[in-house]
Structures are given as structure tokens and as C-alpha cells.
C-alpha positions as CSV (number, residue, x, y, z in Angstrom):
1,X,98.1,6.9,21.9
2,X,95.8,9.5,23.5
3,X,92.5,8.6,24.5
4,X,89.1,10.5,24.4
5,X,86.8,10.3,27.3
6,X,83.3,10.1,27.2
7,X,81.3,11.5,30.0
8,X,77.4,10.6,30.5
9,X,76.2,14.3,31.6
10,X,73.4,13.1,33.4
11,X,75.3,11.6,36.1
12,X,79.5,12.4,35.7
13,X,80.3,9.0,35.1
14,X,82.3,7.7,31.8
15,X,80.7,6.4,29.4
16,X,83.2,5.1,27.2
17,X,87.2,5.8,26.6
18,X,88.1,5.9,22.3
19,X,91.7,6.1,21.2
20,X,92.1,9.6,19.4
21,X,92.3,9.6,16.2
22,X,95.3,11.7,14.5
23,X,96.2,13.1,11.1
24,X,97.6,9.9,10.1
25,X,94.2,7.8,10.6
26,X,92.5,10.7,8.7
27,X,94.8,10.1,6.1
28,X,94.0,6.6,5.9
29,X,90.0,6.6,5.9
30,X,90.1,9.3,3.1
31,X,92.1,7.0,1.2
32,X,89.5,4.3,2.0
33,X,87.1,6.7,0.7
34,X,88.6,7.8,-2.4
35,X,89.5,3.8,-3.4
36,X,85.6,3.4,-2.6
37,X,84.5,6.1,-4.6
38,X,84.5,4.9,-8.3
39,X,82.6,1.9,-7.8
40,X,80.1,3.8,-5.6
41,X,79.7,6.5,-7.9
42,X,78.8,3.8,-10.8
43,X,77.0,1.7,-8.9
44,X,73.2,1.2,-10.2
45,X,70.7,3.9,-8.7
46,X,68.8,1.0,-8.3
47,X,71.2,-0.4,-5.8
48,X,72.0,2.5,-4.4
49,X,68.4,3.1,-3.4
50,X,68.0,-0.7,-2.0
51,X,71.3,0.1,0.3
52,X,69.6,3.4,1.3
53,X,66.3,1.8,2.5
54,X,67.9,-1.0,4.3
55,X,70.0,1.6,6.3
56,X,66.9,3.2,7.6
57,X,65.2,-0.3,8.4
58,X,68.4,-1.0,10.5
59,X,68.0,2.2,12.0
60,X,64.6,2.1,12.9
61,X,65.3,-1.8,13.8
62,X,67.9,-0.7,16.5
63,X,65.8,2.5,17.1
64,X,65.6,2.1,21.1
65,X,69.5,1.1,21.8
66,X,70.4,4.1,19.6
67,X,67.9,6.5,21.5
68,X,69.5,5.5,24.6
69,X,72.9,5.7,23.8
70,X,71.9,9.0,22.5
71,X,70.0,10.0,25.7
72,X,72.7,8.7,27.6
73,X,75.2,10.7,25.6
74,X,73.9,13.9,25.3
75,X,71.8,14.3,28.9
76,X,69.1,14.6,26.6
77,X,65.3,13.2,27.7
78,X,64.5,10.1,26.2
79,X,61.5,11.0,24.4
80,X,63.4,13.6,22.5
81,X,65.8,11.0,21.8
82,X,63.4,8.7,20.0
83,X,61.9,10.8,17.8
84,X,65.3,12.3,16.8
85,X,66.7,8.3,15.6
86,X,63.3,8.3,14.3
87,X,63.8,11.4,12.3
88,X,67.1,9.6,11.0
89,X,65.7,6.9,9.4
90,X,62.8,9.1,7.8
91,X,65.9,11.6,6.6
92,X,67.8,8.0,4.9
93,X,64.2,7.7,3.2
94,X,63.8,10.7,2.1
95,X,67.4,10.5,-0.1
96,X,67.2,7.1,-1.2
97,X,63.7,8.4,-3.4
98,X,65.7,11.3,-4.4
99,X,68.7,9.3,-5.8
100,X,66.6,8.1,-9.4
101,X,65.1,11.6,-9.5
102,X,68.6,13.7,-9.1
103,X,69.4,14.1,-12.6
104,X,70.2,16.7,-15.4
105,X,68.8,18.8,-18.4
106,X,68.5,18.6,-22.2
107,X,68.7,22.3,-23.5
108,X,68.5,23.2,-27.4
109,X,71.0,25.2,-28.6
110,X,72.4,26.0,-32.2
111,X,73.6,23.1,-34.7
112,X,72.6,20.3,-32.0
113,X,71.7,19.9,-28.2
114,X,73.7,20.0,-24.5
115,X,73.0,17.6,-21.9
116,X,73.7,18.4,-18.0
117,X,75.2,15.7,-15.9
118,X,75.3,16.2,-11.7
119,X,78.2,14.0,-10.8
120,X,79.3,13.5,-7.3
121,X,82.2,15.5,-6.1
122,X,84.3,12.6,-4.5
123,X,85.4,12.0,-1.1
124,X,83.6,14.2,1.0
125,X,84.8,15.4,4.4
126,X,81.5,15.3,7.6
127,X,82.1,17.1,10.7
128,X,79.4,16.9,13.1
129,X,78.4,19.0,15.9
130,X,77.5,17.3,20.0
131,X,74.2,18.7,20.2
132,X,72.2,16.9,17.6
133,X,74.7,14.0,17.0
134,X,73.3,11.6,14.5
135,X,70.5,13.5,13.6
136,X,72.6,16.1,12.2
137,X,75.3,13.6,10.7
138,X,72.1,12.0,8.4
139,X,71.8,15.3,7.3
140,X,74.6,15.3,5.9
141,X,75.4,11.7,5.3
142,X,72.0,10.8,3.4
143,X,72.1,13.5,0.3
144,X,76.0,12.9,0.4
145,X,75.6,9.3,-0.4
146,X,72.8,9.7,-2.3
147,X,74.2,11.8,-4.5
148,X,77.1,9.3,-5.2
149,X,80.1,10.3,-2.5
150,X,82.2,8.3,-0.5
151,X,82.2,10.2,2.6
152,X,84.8,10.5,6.1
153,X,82.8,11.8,9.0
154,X,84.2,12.8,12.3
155,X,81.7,13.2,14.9
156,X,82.2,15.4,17.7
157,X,84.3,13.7,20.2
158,X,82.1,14.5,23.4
159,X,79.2,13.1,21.8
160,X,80.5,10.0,19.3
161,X,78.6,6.8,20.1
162,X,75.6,7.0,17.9
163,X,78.1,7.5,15.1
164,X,80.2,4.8,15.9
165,X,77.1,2.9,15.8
166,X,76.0,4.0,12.5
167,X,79.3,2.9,10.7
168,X,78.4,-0.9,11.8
169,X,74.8,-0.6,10.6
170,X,75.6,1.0,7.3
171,X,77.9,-2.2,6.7
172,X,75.2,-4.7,7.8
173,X,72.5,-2.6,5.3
174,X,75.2,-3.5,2.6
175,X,77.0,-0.5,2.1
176,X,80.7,-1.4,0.3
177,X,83.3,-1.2,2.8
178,X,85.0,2.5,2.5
179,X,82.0,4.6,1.6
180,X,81.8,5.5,5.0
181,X,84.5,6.0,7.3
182,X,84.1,7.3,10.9
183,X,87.0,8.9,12.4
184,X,86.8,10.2,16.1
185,X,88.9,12.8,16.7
186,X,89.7,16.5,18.0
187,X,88.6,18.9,16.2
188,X,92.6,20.7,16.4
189,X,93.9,17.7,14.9
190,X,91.3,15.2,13.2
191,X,89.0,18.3,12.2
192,X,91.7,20.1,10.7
193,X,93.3,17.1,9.1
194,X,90.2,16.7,7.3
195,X,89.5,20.2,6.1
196,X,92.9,20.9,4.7
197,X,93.7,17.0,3.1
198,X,94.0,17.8,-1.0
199,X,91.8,14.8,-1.4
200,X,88.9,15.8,0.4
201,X,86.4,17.9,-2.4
202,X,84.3,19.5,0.2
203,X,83.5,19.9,3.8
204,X,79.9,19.9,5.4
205,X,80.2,21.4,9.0
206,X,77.8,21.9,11.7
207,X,79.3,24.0,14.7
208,X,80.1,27.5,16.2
209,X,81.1,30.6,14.2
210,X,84.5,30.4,15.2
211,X,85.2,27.4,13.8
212,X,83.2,27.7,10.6
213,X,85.3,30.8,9.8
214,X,89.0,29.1,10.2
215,X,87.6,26.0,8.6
216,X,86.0,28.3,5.1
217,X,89.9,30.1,5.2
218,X,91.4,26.9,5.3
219,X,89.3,25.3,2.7
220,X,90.3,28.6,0.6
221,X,93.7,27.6,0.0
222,X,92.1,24.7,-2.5
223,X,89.2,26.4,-3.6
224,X,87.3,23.4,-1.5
225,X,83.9,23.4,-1.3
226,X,82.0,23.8,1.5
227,X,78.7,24.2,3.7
228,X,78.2,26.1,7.2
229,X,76.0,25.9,9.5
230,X,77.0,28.2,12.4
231,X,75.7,30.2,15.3
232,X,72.3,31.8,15.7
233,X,70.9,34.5,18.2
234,X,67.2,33.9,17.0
235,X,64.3,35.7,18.0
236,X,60.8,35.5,18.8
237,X,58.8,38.6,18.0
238,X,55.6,38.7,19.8
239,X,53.0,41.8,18.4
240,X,50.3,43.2,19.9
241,X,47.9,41.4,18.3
242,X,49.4,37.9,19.2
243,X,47.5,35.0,20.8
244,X,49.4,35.8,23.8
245,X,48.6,32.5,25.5
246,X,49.7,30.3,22.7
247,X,52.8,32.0,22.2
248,X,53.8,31.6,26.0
249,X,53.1,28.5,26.3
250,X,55.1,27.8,22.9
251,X,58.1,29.7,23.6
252,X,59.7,27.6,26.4
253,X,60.6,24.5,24.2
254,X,61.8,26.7,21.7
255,X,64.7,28.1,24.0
256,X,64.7,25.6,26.6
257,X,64.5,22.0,24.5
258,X,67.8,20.1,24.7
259,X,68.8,22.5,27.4
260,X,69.2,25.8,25.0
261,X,71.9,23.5,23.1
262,X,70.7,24.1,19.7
263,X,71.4,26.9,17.2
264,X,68.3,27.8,16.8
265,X,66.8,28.3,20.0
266,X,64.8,31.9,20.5
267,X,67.4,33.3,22.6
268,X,65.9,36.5,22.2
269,X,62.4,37.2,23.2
270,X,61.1,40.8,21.2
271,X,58.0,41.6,22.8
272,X,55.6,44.2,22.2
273,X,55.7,47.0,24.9
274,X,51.6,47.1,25.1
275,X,51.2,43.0,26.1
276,X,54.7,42.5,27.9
277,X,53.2,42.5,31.4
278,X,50.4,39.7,30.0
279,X,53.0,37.9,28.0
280,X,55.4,38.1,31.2
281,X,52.6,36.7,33.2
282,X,51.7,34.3,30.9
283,X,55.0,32.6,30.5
284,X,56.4,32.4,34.0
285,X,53.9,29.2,34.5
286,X,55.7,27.5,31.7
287,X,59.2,28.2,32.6
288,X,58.8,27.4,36.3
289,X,56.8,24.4,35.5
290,X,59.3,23.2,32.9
291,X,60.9,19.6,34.0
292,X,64.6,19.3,34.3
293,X,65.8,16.4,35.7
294,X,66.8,12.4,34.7
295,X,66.7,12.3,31.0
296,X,65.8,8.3,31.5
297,X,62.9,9.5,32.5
298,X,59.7,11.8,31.6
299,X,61.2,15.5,31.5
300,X,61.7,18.1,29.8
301,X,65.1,19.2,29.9
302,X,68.0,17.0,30.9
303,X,71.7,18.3,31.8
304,X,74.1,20.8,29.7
305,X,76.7,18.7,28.1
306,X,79.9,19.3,30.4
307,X,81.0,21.4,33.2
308,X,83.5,22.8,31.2
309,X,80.5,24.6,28.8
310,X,78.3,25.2,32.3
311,X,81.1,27.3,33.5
312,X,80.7,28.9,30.3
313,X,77.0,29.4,30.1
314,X,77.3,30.9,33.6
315,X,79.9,32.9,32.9
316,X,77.9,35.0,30.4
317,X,74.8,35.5,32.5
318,X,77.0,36.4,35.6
319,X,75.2,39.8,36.9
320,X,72.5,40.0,34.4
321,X,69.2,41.1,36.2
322,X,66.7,37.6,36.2
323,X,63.0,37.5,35.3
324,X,62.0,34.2,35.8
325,X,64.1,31.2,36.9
326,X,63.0,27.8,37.1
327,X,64.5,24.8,38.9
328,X,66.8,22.1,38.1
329,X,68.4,19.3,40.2
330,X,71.2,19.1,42.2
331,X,74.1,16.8,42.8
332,X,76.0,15.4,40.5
333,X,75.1,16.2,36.7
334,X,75.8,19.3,34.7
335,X,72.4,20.6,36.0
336,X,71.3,24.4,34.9
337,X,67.7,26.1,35.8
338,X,66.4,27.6,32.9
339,X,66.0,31.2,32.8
340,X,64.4,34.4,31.1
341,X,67.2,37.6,31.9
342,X,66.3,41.1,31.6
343,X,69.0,43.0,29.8
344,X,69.5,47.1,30.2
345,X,70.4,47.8,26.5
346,X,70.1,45.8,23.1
347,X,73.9,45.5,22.9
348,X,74.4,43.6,26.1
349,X,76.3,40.8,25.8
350,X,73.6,38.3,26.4
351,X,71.9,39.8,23.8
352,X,74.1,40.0,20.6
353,X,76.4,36.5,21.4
354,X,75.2,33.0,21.0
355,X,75.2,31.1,24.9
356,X,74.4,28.0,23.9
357,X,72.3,27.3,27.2
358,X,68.6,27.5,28.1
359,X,68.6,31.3,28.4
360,X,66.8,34.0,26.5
361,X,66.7,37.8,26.9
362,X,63.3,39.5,27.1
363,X,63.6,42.9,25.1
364,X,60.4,45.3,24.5
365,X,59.8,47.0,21.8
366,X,56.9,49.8,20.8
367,X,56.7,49.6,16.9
368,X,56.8,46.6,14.0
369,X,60.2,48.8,12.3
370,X,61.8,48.6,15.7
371,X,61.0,44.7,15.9
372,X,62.3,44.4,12.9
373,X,65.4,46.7,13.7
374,X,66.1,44.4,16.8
375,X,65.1,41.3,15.0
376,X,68.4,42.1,12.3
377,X,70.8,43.6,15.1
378,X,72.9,40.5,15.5
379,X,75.6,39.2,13.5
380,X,73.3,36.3,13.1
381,X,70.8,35.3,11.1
382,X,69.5,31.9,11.1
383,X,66.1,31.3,12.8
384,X,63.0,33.0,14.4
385,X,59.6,33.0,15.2
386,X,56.8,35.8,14.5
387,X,53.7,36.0,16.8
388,X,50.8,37.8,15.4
389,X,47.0,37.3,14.4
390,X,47.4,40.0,11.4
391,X,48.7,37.5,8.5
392,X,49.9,40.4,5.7
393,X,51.7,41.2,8.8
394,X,53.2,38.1,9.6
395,X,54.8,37.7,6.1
396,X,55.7,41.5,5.4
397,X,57.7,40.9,8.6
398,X,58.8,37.1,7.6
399,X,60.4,38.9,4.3
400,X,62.3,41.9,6.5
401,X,63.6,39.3,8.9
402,X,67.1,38.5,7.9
403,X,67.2,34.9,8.5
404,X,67.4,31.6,6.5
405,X,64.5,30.2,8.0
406,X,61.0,31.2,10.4
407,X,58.0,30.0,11.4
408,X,54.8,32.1,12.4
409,X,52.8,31.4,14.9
410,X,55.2,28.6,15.9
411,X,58.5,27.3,16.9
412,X,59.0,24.8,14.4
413,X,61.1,26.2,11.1
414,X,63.1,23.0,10.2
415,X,61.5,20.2,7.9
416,X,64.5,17.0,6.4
417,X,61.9,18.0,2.9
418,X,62.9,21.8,3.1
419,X,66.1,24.0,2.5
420,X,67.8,24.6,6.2
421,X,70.5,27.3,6.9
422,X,71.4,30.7,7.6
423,X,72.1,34.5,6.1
424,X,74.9,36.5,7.4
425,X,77.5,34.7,9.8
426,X,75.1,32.0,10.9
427,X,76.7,30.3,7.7
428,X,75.7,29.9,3.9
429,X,75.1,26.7,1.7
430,X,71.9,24.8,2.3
431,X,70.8,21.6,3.8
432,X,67.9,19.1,3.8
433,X,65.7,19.0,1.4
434,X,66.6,19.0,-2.9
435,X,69.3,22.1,-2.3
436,X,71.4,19.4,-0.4
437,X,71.6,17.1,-3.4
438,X,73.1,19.9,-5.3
439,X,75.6,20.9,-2.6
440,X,77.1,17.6,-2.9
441,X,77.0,17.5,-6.9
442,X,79.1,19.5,-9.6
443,X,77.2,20.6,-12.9
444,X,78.7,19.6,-16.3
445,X,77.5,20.1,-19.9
446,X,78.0,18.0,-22.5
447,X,77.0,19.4,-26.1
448,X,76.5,17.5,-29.0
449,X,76.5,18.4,-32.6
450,X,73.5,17.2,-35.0
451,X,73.7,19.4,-37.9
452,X,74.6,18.2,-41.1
């Protein structure tokens, strides 16, 4: 049996060695799933609930062990890691309300009523990305289960500790043996498995472009359902007007945090052509100041996840004209300085693909309709930031932007309580928040007759 190796970023070592899991095993934990589902699905919402609650207890109960596993996994800092698990067991709260409230309609019609029921689809199939591991797998896993699925999730297999974790907890909360089932597997051959099994009634996935769009054409061959969240080439637009010292001291985390690993990192950097020399001043402080180093410790920044995607994000920056570098470590770990490039032309490559490191591309621009031209000039669409004092502005440009979700006058765009995802090839179906519930739900009606 092939093994998976697990490699702690930070310092090269292995973390851990998992036997790989093949179509055979994926096989076998949807069947788990699907003999779990009935009694799941009629379980009382009141249990249901209870189970919910005491997964997030567990979780915040084994909060720091997670977070360092986590931490240890990823090369991200330990402080991110923290609030991340905490974020988990808020997201597991958050459902577990929503399961007594997720319910249907009465609507009149002629000679009696109809009633609308939102029954759970079945066995669904989880794949999670390695960048957020089991934040992003409670996105998913919480409104799943809360909306009355058995679930198979395979984690990514660089970044599978947290989730093997999670299975045990889940059991220990009280959740019926085959609800969940963690698989940990390639994507080639556990991923596809998964996707393509005729038991499986929909797939949630979290990962790059490429992948989403063999994974919707496979799913089309049995009208599967299913949810992407892909790639992003976001963008901060910084106007004239802008509080130019709050938006340079902002923009670093939002391309930089969990070393540019994150789909929506500003990887683009639209500034006006009247403040760029201010803006440029004002944020080479913040990038040259920003802390890469030991993620067991206070930084900013830890490692990228492998050498293997280093060579990558290196490969794309190769000859590109640098602005401002910062510093990183050196020796062993995946180390990477982060870094503000200076493209010639809006087309450049660094500019219209996803790198997936902590690089952005400073671009001016001399009008709001040229913003707004550069803003929508990617195949992506997912997140962004708007910069500006002028607040008809801000929104008139919030509603051009094509993107699934923005913040203005800040970097933060994703709440568990409101819809997340993305317009054009960033992906379509939504998470968190109520839109979740009804991604993991089908719609019936049910009429009954009165008259006499």
C-alpha cells in the first residue's frame, strides 16, 4: 500500500506517514455513509442540535493541540492558527441553531394548500483544500450535517491532521458512527473516486480552477450537484481620496497572511495615478517590517507549504521588475520574502493568473471606469477591497466590481453568518451563512386537497 508523507514546512522534517487511500476505501466510507444516512436524516432536530454543540465544545476543549497541529502543518503562525480552530467551533454553533430553523413553506393555492419540505440530499462528498484545512472543511461539514447528510470528506493530503482529528472528536461529541467518514487520499485517485461514485449526491470543493472545472464535467455525467470555490486574482482599488495611511498599513495582511496562500488575497494592487508615489511610500514600511519566520512563534508570516509549490511561486515572478521586497529566513523551511512587483502591461502574467504566494502587482490607474476596467480584467472574480473616503463612491464601484464578495475600507469580506463565493470562474454555489443550508437541501412540494 502507498503511503502519504507529511512534511512540517517550517522545518523539512516529516510529520507524519498515512497509508493512501484508494478507490476501493472510497467505496467503502460512502457506503458507511449512505447506511448512516436514514437514521441521521430522521434523527430529532433536537438531537441533532445537542450533537452539534458538543462537537464545538470538543473543539474548543482541544482548541490548543488542534492549533498546533495546525500550525505545525501548514507553516502557519500560531496565532493565526488559534483563532482559525476558534473560528471552527463558532462555525459548528452557528449550524446547530440553524438546524430547528431550516424548514419549509405553506402556500395557498386552489381547492387546498402545498407544503414545502427541504430534505437532505444524502451522502455528500467534502473535498478540502491545504491552505485553510479545517477551517474550510467546517464550512462545509457544519451546514452539511445540519442540514441532515451523512458526509465523506477527503482532506487534502499535504495538510490532513486536523481532519483526522476531527473524525475522533465528532465520535466522542456523539455523532453515529458513519455520518462522517474521513478518507485521506490523492486527489487523482481518492478525489476522483469521490466525485464520480453514483452514490455520492453532491460535491462541495475548495481548490484551484483546474480542478473545479474536471471535477463540475465529471459530476455532469450524473447531473450531480455541486459547489466551487476556485481561484481568485482579487484586487485592491485605492482612489484618490483614500485614507492613504490606513490602506497601506491594511494591505499587507491581506496579500501577505498565511504566506499569499489564500484565494482571496489582493494580489493585485489598483492604485490611483495621483497618490501612487504616497501610497508607494506608505507601504514599503509595512512590507519590509512584515515578520516571516518560526510560526511557533510571534510572526507574521510562516513558510509556503512545499518546495515543490516555492519552485512554482518563483517560477512565475522570474524577471518581473520588484518594488519592494521584504525578508524571510534562511535554511531549511520553504521560506519566501514577500514582495510587491511592478508589471509593464495589465496582461502580464503576474497579473491575470492566480500565484498562490505572498505577491501582488502594483498597477496605476488615472480614472474610477479604468479601475473598474482593471478591477473585471481577470477571469476571476471572487474578492476585493475598495479604498475611498467618498461612500456613493465606494458602493457605485462595490456594484461594478464583478466579484462575489468586498469589503470597503477593509480587508475583511468573509463572515461563517454571510454568503461566501465567487462570479465568473472563481466558482458558483454559495457558502456560509443560510445559502449553505440550501446547497445541501433539495426542495419538494407536497399539495393537499381541502375542498369539498
Amino acid at each position: 500500500m502507498s503511503k502519504l508523507t507529511v512534511i512540517e514546512p517550517a522545518t523539512e522534517k516529516i510529520l507524519a506517514e498515512i497509508p493512501a487511500a484508494t478507490a476501493a476505501d472510497i467505496h467503502s466510507a460512502v457506503q458507511k455513509a449512505k447506511r448512516a444516512f436514514p437514521a441521521w436524516r430522521k434523527m430529532p432536530p433536537a438531537e441533532r442540535v445537542r450533537i452539534m454543540h458538543n462537537i464545538a465544545n470538543l473543539i474548543e476543549k482541544n482548541l490548543e493541540q488542534l492549533a498546533w497541529l495546525e500550525s505545525r502543518n501548514v507553516g502557519k503562525p500560531i496565532g493565526n492558527a488559534r483563532w482559525e480552530i476558534g473560528t471552527v467551533a463558532q462555525v459548528f454553533r452557528y449550524y446547530a441553531g440553524a438546524v430547528e430553523r431550516h424548514m419549509g413553506t405553506t402556500v395557498p393555492v386552489a381547492g387546498g394548500f402545498a407544503m414545502t419540505f427541504l430534505e437532505p440530499l444524502g451522502v455528500v462528498g467534502l473535498i478540502t483544500p491545504w491552505n485553510f484545512p479545517l477551517l474550510i472543511v467546517s464550512w462545509k461539514l457544519a451546514p452539511a450535517l445540519a442540514a441532515g447528510n451523512t458526509c465523506v470528506l477527503k482532506p487534502a493530503e499535504l495538510t490532513p491532521l486536523t481532519a483526522m482529528e476531527l473524525e475522533k472528536i465528532v465520535l466522542e461529541a456523539g455523532l453515529p458512527e458513519g455520518v462522517l467518514n474521513v478518507v485521506v487520499g490523492t486527489g487523482l485517485e481518492a478525489g476522483r473516486a469521490l466525485v464520480e461514485h453514483p452514490d455520492v449526491a453532491k460535491i462541495a470543493f475548495t481548490g484551484s480552477t483546474v480542478v473545479g472545472k474536471d471535477i463540475a464535467a465529471r459530476a455532469a455525467q450524473q447531473i450531480k450537484r455541486v459547489t466551487l470555490e476556485l481561484g481568485g486574482k482579487s484586487a485592491s482599488i485605492i482612489m484618490d481620496d483614500a485614507d492613504i495611511a490606513a490602506a497601506a498599513a491594511g494591505v499587507p495582511s491581506s496579500i501577505f497572511e498565511n504566506s499569499g496562500q489564500d484565494c482571496c488575497a489582493r494580489s493585485r494592487l489598483l492604485v490611483h495615478k495621483n497618490v501612487l508615489d504616497d501610497f508607494m511610500n506608505a507601504l514599503e514600511p509595512h512590507v519590509k517590517n512584515y515578520r516571516v519566520g518560526d510560526p511557533s512563534t510571534d510572526v507574521d508570516m510562516g513558510p509556503l507549504i512545499s518546495a515543490q509549490h516555492r519552485t512554482r511561486v518563483e517560477n512565475f515572478i522570474e524577471g518581473a521588475k520588484v518594488s519592494i521586497i521584504g525578508s524571510a529566513p534562511t535554511g531549511a523551511g520553504y521560506w519566501f520574502a514577500p514582495r510587491v512587483l511592478e508589471p509593464e502591461y495589465a496582461s502580464d502574467r503576474i497579473v491575470q493568473e492566480e500565484i498562490f504566494g505572498p505577491v501582488t502587482a502594483i498597477i496605476p490607474f488615472s480614472s474610477e471606469a479604468e479601475a473598474l476596467e482593471l478591477a473585471n480584467g481577470t477571469i476571476y472574480g471572487l474578492s476585493g477591497s475598495i479604498w475611498t473616503r467618498d461612500n456613493a463612491r465606494a458602493l457605485r464601484m462595490a456594484r461594478a466590481v464583478d466579484s462575489g464578495v468586498l469589503s470597503i475600507n477593509s480587508n475583511s469580506s468573509v463572515r461563517y453568518t454571510t454568503p461566501f463565493g465567487g462570479f465568473k470562474q472563481s466558482g458558483y454555489g454559495r457558502e456560509l451563512g443560510s445559502k449553505a443550508l440550501e446547497a445541501y437541501s433539495d426542495e419538494k412540494t407536497v399539495y393537499v386537497r381541502t375542498d369539498e
